[in-house]
N, C-alpha and C positions, 0 to 999 in steps of 0.2 A: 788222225786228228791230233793237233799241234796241244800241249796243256795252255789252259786259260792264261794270259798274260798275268804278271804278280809283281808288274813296274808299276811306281804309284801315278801315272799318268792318269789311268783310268777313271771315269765317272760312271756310275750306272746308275739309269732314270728309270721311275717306270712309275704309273698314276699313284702308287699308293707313296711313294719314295721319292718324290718330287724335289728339286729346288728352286722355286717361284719367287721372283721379284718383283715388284709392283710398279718401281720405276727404276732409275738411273738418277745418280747425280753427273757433274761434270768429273772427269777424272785426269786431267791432264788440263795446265793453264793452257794448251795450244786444243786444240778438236782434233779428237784424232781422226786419221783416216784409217779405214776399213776394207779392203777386199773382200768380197764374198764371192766364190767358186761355186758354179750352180745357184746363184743368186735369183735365177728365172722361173727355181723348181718349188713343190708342196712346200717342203720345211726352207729352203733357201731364202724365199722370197719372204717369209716372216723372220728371217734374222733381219734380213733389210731392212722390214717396220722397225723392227723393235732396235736395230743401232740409229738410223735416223730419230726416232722417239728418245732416246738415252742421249740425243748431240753430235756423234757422229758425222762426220763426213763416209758416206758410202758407196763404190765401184763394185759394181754386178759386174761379173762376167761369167756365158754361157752360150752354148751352141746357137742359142736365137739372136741374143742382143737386145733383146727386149722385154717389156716387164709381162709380169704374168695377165692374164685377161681380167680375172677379178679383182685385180690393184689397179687398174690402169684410170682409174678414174678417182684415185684415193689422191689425199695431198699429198700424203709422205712420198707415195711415188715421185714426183718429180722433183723429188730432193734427193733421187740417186738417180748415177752414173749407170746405164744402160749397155755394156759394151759387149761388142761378139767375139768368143774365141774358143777353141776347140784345143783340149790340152795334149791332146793325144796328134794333133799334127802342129801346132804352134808352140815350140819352144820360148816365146818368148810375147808373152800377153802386156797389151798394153794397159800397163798399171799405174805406172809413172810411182814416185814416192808415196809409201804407207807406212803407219805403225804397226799396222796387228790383220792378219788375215784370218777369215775362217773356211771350210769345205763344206760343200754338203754334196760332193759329188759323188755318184755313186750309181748303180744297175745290178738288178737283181730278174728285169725280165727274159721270159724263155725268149729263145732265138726265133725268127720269124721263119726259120725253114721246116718243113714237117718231117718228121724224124718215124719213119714206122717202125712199131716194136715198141715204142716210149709209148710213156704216161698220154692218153688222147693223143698221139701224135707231138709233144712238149717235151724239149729237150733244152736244156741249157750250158750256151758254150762256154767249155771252161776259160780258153786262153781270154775272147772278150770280156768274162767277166771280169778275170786278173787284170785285164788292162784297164777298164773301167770302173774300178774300186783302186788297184794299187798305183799302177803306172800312173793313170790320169792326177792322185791324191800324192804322187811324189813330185811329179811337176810341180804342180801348184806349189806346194813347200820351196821348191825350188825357186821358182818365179816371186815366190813373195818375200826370201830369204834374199834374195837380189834386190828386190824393190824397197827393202831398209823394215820389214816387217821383223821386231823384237818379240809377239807371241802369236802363237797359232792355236786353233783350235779345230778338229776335224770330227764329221760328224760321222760316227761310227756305228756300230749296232753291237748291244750287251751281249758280254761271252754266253749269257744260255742258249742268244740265239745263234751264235757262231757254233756252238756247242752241239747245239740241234739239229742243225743247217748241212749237216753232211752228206753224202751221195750225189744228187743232181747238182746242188747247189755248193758245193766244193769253192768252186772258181770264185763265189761269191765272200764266201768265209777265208779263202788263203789272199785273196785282193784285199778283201778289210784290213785281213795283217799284215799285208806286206804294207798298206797305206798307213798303220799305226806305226810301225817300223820307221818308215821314212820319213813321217815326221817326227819320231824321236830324233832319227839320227842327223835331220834337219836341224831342228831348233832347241835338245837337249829336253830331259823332263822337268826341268825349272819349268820354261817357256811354252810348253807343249800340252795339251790335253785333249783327250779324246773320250766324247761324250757318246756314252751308249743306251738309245732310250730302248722302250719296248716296241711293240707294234705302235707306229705312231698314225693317228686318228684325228679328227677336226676342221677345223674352219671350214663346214657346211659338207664334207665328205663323210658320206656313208653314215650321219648323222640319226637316222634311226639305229644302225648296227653300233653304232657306237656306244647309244644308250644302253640296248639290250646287253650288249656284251659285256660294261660293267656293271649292271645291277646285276649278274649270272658271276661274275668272277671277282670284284671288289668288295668280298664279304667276309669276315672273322674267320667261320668256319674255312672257306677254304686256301685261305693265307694260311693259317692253322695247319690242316691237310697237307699241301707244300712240305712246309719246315718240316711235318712230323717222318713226310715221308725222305725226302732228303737227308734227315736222321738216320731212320733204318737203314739206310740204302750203305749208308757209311760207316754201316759192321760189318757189310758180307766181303766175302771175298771180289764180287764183280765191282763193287763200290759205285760210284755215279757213272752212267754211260750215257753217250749219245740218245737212245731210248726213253731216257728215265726224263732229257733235257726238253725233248719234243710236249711232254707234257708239261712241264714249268711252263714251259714258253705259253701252250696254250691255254694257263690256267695263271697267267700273269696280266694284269689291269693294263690295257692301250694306258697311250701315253699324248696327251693332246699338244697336239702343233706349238700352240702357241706358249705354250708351259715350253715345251722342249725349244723354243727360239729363245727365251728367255734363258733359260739355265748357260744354253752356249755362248749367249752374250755377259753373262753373267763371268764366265771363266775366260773371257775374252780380256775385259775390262779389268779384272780384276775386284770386282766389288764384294767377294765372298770371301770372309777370315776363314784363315788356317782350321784355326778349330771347329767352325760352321761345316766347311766344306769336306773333313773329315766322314762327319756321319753318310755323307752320301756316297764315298768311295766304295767299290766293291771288293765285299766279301767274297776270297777269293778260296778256290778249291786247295785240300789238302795234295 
């Protein structure tokens, strides 16, 4: 397992650690345009509200081409660009002219083939993952870096859970980084940021567990617990392990949809000062 990134691209989100906006003003005398990669999916399709809602002009593109089922009768829907394309065989997505793209592409589920000896039969392939977290998240950089796009933003997942994510899910943790990768080396870390929420949760998904699970984990005491153990852990000699991340992870507050489409467009646009955006950077390991 690679050590935790320590470039300041990074953002980490997570419910208790939020950066929330309530709207948008204009930010450019012209409207910008927008790309959104995975624009069809859970979190995708709420960056598309929420750049449409900020002014934006916005271009979805994703495997379908079209908008998700529970937008499709929204208004903002038809004030974006619906278009199909698949990044992993199409070098070259019709984008036409953009200022600023973002990703939200990404896979982390097991392979559909049954693998005896595995977890229930659940195996997950390393190379597809790599390719659909990194390879598919360096096109896009590429495509949008052609298409006149001066910032990007890629939606990633925070180092504990990269951290934690090892063994079956490798493929899934070295794709994030090769995708963080390729958009640094795209668009430089002025221009580049990669937002990494928690488990993210919301807009009518799983809406009971969501409840339960932060009244059980969004609480003093066990934020408290956390830190104190992360403290100890970082006088012994084994120091923080993979092991030790599994549980941060499961003892970290989801992170709601629409919170997390907001922060991405927030670092998209530009709307958050230096010093704001500061506190929400991750703290990162020794």
């Amino acid at each position: 397992m690679t050590r935790p990134d320590k470039s300041p691209l990074r953002l980490v989100l997570s419910q208790t650690h939020m950066l929330v906006l309530s709207g948008f003003a204009a930010v450019a005398a012209v409207t910008p345009r927008v790309a959104v990669f995975g624009g069809s999916g859970f979190i995708g399709s709420r960056v598309c509200q929420t750049l449409v809602d900020a002014g934006c002009d916005v271009v979805s593109l994703s495997r379908t081409g079209e908008a998700p089922a529970w937008a499709s009768e929204e208004r903002w829907c038809g004030r974006v660009e619906w278009r199909q394309s698949d990044l992993l065989s199409d070098r070259h997505p019709p984008l036409g002219h953009i200022d600023g793209a973002v990703s939200c592409v990404g896979n982390m589920r097991p392979s559909p083939r049954w693998e005896s000896g595995s977890f229930f039969g659940l195996h997950w392939d390393y190379e597809a993952m790599v390719r659909e977290n990194g390879l598919a998240t360096d096109r896009s950089a590429a495509a949008a870096r052609r298409a006149g796009a001066s910032r990007f933003v890629y939606l990633s997942a925070s180092s504990a859970h990269q951290f934690a994510y090892g063994g079956a899910l490798m493929g899934y943790v070295d794709g994030k980084e090769a995708g963080e990768e390729a958009v640094r080396q795209r668009f430089g870390d002025a221009a580049a940021c990669a937002v990494g929420p928690s488990l993210v949760l919301g807009g009518g998904r799983y809406a009971g567990l969501q409840q339960a699970y932060r009244a059980l984990v969004d609480v003093p005491l066990v934020r408290a617990q956390t830190r104190l153990f992360k403290a100890l852990k970082s006088g012994v000699s084994t120091g923080w392990v993979p092991q030790d991340a599994v549980g941060e992870v499961a003892l970290t507050p989801p992170s709601e949809v629409g919170e997390v489409a907001r922060a991405v467009c927030a670092c998209l646009l530009g709307t958050v000062g230096e010093a704001r955006l500061a506190a929400f950077r991750e703290e990162q390991r020794a």
